[in-house]
N, C-alpha and C positions, 0 to 999 in steps of 0.2 A: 646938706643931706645927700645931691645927687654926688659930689666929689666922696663922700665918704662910705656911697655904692659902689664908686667906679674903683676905688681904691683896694674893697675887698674883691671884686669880682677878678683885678688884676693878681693877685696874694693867692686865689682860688686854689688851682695848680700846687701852689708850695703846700697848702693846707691839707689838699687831699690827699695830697702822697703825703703826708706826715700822719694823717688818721690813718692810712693804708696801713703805714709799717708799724703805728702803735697801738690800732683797737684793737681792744679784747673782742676775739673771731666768740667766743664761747657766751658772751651776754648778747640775746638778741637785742637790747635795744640800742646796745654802740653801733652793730649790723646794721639795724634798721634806719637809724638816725646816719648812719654814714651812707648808705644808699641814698637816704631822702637827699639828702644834702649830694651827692654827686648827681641825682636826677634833676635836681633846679637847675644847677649849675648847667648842666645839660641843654636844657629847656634852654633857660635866661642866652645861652649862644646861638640856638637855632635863632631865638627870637630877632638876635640882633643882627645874624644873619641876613635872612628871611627880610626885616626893616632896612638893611642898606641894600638891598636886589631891589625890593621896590621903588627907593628912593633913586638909583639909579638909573633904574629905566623910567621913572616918571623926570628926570632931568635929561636924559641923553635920547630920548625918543622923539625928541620933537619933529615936526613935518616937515618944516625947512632944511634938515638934516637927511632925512628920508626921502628927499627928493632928487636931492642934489648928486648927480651924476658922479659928482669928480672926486666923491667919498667913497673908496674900492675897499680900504683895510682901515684898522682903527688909526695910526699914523697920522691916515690924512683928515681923520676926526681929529686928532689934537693938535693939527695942524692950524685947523679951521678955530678951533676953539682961542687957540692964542691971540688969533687977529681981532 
């Protein structure tokens, strides 16, 4: 089920732009139905956004990180990560 999410949500893009250039502008409800559907789509990015910002700073915040002097620029965070 989740691969058969991630499958359409990557296809999204080609989808849109193909309802773009073939709905009929004059039936509101291909209008409406193609808005809705470009506004999830929408949503569904922020959200995944929005979920790997938190997840990164809940991984790369730690205290032992934030103490440590000899971390100036990210660099020398992935520096420290490697070892």
């Amino acid at each position: 089920m989740g691969s058969i999410i991630q499958k359409i949500i990557r296809v999204m893009p080609v989808i849109l732009l193909l309802l773009l250039i073939f709905v009929d502008r004059e039936n509101k409800f291909y209008v409406i139905g193609f808005l809705s559907l470009l506004f999830v789509y929408t949503i569904i990015l922020i959200v995944r956004i929005l979920y790997a910002k938190k997840i990164w700073h809940k991984e790369f915040n730690d205290e032992n990180y934030a103490k440590d002097a000899s971390i100036l620029k990210m660099k020398d965070l992935i520096k420290k990560f490697d070892k």
